[in-house]
Structure formats: structure tokens, C-alpha cells
Backbone bond lengths (Angstrom), bond angles and torsions (degrees), N, CA, C in turn:
res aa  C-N    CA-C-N  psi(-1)  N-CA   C-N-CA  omega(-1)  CA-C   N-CA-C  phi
1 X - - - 1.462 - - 1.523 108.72 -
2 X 1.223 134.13 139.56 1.592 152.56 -125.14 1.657 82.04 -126.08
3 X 0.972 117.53 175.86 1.797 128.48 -175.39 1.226 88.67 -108.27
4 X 1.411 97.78 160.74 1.638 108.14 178.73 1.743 118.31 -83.43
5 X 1.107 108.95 -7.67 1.875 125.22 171.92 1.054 72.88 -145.00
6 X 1.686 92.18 154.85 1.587 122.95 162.58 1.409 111.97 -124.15
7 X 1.274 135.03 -48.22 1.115 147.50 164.38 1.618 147.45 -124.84
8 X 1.157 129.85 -164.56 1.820 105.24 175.55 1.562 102.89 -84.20
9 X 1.634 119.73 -11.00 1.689 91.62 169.42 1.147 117.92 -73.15
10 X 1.386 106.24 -20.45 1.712 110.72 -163.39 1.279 106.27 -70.96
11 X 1.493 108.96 -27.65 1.749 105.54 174.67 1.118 146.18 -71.42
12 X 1.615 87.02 -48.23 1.723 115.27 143.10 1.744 119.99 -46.28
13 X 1.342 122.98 -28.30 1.323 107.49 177.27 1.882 101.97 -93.57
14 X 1.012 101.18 -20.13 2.093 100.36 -177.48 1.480 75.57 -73.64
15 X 1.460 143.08 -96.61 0.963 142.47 -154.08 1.552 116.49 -15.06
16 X 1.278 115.23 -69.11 1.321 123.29 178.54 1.757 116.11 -68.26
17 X 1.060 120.73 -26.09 1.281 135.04 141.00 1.289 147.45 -27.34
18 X 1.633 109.60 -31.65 1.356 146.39 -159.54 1.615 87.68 -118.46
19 X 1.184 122.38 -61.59 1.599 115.97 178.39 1.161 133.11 -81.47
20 X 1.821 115.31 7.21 1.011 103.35 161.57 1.314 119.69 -118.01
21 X 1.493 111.76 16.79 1.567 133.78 173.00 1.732 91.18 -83.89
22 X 1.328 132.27 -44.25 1.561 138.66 -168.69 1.660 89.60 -69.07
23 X 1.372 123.95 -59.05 1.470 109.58 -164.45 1.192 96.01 -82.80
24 X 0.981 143.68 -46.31 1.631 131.15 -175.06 1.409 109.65 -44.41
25 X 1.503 127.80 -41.26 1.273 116.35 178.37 1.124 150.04 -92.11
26 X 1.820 94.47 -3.01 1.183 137.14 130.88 1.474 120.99 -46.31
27 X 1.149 148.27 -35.28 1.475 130.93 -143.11 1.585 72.94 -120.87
28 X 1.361 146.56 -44.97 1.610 158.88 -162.96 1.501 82.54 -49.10
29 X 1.455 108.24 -88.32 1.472 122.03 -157.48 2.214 119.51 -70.51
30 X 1.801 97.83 2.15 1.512 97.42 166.85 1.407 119.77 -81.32
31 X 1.278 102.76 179.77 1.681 110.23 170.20 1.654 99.74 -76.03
32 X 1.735 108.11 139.90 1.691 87.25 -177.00 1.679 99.15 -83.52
33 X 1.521 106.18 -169.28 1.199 111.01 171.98 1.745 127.65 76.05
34 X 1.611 95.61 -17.19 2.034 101.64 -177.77 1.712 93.67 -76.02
35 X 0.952 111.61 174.73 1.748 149.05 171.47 1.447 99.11 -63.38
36 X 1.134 125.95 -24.38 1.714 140.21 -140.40 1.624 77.84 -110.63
37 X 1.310 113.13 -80.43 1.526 130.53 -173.26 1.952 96.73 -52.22
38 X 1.009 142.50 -30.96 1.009 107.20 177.33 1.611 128.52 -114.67
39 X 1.441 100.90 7.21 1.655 109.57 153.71 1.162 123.81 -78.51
40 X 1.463 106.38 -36.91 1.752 109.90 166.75 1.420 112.96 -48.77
41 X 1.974 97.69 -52.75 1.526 86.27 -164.80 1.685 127.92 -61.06
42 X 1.881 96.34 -20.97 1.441 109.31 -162.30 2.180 103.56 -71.56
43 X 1.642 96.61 -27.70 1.346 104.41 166.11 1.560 112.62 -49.70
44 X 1.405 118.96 -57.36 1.803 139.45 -174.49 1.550 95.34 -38.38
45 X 1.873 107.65 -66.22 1.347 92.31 -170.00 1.691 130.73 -90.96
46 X 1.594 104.55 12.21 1.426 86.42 166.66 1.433 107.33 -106.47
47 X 1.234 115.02 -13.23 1.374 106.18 158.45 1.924 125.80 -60.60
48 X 1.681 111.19 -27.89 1.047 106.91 147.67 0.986 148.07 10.52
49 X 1.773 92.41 -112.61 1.338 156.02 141.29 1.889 101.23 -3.00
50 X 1.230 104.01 -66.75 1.580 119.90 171.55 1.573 126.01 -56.16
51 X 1.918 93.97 -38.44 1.202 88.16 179.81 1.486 127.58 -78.69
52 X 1.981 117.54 -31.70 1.143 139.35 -164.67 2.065 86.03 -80.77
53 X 1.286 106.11 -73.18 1.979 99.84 166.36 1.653 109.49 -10.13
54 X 1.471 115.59 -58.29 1.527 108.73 -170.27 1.034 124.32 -81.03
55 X 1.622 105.61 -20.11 1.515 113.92 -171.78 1.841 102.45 -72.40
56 X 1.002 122.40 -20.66 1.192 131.62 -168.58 1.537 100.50 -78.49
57 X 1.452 118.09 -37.05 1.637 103.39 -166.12 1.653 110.69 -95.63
58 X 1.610 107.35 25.58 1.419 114.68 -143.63 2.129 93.42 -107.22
59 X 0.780 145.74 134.97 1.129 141.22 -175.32 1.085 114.14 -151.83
60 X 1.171 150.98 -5.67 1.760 153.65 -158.85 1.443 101.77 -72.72
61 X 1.199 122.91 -33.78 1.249 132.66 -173.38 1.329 117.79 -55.66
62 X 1.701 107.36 -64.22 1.663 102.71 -178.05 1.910 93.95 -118.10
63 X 1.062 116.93 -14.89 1.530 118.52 -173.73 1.223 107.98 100.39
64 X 1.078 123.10 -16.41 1.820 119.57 -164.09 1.787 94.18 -133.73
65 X 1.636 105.99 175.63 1.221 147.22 152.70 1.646 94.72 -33.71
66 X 2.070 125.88 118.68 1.439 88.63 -173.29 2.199 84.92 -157.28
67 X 0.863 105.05 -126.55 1.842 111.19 -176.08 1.517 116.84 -85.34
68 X 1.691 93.58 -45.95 1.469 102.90 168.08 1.265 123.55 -51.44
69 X 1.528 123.38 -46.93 1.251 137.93 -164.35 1.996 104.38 -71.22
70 X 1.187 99.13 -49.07 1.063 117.09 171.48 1.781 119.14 -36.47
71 X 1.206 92.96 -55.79 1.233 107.69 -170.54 1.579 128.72 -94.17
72 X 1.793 93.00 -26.00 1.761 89.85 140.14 1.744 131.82 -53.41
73 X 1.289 109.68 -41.52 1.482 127.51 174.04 1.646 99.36 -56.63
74 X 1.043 149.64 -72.54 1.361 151.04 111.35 1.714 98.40 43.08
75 X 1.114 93.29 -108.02 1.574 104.05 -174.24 1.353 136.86 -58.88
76 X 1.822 104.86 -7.26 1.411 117.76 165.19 1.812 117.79 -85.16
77 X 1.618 103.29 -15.59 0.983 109.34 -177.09 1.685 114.70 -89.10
78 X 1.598 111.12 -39.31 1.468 124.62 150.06 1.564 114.96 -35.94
79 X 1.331 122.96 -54.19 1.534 127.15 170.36 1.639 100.44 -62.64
80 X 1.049 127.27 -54.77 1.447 106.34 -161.42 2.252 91.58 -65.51
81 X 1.065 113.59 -64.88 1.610 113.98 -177.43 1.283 100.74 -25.34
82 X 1.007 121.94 -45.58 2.341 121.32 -152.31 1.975 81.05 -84.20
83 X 1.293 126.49 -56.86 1.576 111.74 176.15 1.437 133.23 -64.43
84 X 1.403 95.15 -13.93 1.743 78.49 177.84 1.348 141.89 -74.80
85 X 1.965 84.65 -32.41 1.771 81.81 161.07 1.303 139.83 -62.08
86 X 1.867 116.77 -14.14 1.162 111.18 168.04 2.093 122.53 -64.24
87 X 1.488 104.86 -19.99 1.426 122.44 -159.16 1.656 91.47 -115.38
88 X 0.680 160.37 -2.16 1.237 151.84 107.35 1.322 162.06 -29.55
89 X 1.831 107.22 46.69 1.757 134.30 -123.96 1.867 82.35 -50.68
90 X 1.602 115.20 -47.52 1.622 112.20 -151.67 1.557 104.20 -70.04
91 X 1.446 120.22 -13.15 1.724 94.13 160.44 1.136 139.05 -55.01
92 X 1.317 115.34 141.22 1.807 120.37 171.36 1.770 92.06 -47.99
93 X 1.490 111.28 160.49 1.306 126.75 -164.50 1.942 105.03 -101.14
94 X 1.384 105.68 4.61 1.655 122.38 -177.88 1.742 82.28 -82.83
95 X 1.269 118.60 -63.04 1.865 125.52 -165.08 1.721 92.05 -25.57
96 X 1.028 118.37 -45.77 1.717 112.74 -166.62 1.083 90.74 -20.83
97 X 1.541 132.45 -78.13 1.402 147.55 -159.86 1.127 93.89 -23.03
98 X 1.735 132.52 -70.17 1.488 131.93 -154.40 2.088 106.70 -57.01
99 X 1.500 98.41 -12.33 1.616 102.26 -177.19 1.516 96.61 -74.65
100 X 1.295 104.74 -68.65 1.498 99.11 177.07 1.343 131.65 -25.50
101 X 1.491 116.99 -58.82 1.310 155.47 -172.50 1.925 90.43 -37.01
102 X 2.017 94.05 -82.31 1.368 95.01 -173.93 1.313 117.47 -58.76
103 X 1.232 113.94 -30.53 1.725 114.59 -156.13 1.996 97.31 -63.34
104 X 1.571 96.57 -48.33 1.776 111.33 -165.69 2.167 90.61 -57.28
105 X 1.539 112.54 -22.30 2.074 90.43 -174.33 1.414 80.23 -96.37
106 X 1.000 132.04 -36.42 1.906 124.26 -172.67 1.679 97.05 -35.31
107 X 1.302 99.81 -59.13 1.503 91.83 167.77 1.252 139.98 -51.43
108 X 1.212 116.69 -71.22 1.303 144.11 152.50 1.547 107.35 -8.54
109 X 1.482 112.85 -53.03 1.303 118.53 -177.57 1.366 110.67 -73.76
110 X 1.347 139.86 -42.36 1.374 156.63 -178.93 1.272 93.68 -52.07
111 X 1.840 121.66 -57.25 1.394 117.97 -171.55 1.413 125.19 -68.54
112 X 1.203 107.71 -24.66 1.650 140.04 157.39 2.048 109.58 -29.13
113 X 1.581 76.73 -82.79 1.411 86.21 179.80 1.354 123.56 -58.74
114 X 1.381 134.52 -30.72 0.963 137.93 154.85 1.504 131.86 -45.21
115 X 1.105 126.91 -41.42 0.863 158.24 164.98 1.905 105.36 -61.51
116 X 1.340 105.63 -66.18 1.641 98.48 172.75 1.899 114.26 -51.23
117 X 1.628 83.24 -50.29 1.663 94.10 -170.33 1.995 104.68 -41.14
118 X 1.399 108.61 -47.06 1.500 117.83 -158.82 1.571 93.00 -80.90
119 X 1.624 130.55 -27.98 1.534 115.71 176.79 1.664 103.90 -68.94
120 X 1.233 97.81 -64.63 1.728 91.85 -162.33 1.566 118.10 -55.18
121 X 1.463 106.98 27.78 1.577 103.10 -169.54 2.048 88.86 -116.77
122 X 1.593 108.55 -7.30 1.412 110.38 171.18 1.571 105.49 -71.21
123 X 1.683 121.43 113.20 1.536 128.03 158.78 1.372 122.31 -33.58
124 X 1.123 100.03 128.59 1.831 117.66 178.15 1.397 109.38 60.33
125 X 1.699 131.28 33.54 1.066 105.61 177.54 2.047 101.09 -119.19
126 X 1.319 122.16 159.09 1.162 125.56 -175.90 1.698 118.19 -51.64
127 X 1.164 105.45 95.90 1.642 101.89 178.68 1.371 139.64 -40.53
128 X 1.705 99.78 -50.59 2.306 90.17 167.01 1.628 112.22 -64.34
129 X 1.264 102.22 -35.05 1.789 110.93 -161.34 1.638 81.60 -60.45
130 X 1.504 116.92 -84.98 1.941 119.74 -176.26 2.236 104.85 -14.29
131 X 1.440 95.60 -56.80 1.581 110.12 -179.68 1.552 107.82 -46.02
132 X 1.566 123.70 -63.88 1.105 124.91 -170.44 1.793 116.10 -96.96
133 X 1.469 123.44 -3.39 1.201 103.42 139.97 1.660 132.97 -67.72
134 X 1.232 106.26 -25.91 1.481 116.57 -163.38 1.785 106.54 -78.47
135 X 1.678 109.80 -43.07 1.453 130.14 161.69 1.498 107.86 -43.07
136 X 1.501 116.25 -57.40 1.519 122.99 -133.67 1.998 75.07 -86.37
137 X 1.068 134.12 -70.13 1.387 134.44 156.59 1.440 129.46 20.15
138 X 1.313 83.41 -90.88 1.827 115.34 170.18 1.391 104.85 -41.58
139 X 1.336 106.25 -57.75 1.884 123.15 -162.12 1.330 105.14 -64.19
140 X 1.673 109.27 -46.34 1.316 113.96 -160.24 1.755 108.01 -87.38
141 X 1.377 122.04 3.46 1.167 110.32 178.46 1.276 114.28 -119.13
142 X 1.623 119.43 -19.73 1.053 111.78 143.63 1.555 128.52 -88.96
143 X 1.039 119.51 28.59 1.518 113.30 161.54 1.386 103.30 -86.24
144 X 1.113 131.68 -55.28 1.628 157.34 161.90 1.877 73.57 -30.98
145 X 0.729 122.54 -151.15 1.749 139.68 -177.11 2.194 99.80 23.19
146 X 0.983 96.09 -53.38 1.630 104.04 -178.02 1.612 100.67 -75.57
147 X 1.476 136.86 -53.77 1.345 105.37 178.15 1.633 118.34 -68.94
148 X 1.471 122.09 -22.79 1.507 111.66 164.86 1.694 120.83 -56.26
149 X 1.356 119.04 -14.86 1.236 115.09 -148.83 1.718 86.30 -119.42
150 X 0.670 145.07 -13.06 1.660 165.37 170.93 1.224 106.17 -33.24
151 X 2.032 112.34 -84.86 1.446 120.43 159.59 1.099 117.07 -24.24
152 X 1.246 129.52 -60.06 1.511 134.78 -171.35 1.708 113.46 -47.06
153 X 1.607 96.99 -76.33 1.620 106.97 173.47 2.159 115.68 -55.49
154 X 1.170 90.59 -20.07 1.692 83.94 168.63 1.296 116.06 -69.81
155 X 2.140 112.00 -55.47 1.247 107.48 177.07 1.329 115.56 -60.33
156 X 1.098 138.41 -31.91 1.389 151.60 -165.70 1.762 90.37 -42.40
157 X 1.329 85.73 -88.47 1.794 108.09 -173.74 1.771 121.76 -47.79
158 X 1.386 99.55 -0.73 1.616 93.09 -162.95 1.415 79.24 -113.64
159 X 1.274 125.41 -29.48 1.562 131.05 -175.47 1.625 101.06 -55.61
160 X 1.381 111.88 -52.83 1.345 134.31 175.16 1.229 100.42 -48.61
161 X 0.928 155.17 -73.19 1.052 161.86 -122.39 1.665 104.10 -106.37
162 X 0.827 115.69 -16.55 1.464 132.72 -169.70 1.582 104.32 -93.03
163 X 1.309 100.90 -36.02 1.349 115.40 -177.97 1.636 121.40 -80.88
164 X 1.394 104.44 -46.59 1.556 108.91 149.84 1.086 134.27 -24.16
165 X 1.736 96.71 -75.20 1.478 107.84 168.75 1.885 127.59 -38.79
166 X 1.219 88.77 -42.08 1.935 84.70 178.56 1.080 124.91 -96.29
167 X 1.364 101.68 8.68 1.936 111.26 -179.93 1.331 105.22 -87.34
């Protein structure tokens, strides 16, 4: 059994890890669209940003290039998808939705890993299987939660948008 830190990246990545599980569940459960909701969120992704960065220089685990790494790459790319529609003036103003979309697994994925990270640390038990129950979990219950909530953020934004238009 491996220590629970190994080094100052490793701390630095729980650290940043820890705060972007706090704003992520924060920005999930706000009203979207406030001042509130989008400093938090801008906290979420550079804490991110920091966390998937560290996960990359992190190796103690298997020694090599391995799932984790993978899947930081994964979830940095999910963060860049969930922002672009905000930075992307020529989208139709419905795309918001696709922000939501990524931003709500950006999470999802964070909670994911967490979740793997804390199984495979249970003795003698099978490491991908611990990985992909804990993944398949996470994914599968908030996917269930994200397609109910879908309709909502579509009408939301098209409502918006509707409203623009006649102002």
C-alpha cells in the first residue's frame, strides 16, 4: 500500500483538487448566469487547469504514462468544450446549453476521479474493475440528473434569446 501523498506535487494536485470539487459543486447547485456563478465558475476552471497540469507530472502510481494521465487529457479537453461557447461571440445564443452540458461532466469527471483515486486505495482489491465501478457510478447517475436537467437549460437559453431578440 502506497502513502496517501507522495510528494509536493501530489499535494499541490489534492490541494487544487479539493477546490475544485468545492467550486464545482458550487457552480452545479447555483442560479446559472449571476456574477456569483461566474467567478466561482472562473475559480473551477483554473483550478482545473491546475489540477489536470498536475495530474500529468504525477507517476508514483504505476511509474509510467498510464489511465490517470489519460484521463486528465480527457477532462482538460471537456473544460476547454464547456468554455468555448462562452468565447465564441458567432454562436447562436441556444449553444449556451453545450456550456452547461460540458461544464455539468467536467464535473462529473473530477467526481469520478475522486472516487477512483479513494477505491483503488482499498487493499487487495482489483484496480481497473475498483476504477470502472467507481467511473461507471459517478457517470451513470449523473447522466440520469443531466438529461433531466437538459430541457430546462435548453428552454432557459432559447427563452433568452428570444428575449433579446425583441428588446
Amino acid at each position: 500500500m502506497y502513502g496517501f501523498v507522495n510528494s509536493a506535487l501530489g499535494w499541490f494536485h489534492l490541494a487544487t483538487a479539493l477546490l475544485a470539487m468545492i467550486a464545482g459543486a458550487f457552480v452545479l447547485a447555483a442560479n446559472k448566469g449571476t456574477v456569483q456563478h461566474k467567478r466561482v465558475g472562473y475559480v473551477y476552471v483554473v483550478a482545473m487547469v491546475l489540477v489536470c497540469g498536475s495530474a500529468l507530472g504525477i507517476y508514483n502510481l504505476t511509474g509510467r504514462f498510464g489511465v490517470f494521465h489519460i484521463m486528465a487529457i480527457v477532462s482538460s479537453l471537456t473544460l476547454v468544450l464547456g468554455m468555448a461557447p462562452l468565447f465564441i461571440k458567432i454562436l447562436p445564443r441556444k449553444y449556451k446549453a453545450v456550456h452547461v452540458w460540458f461544464m455539468y461532466y467536467s464535473v462529473l469527471g473530477l467526481y469520478a476521479a475522486f472516487a477512483s483515486e479513494l477505491s483503488v486505495r482499498i487493499p487487495d482489491k482489483p484496480f481497473f474493475a475498483m476504477v470502472g465501478i467507481a467511473t461507471a457510478t459517478i457517470f451513470g447517475v449523473g447522466t440520469v440528473f443531466i438529461l433531466k436537467k437538459e430541457k430546462i437549460w435548453t428552454k432557459y437559453f432559447e427563452q433568452r434569446l428570444q428575449y433579446q431578440q425583441s428588446a
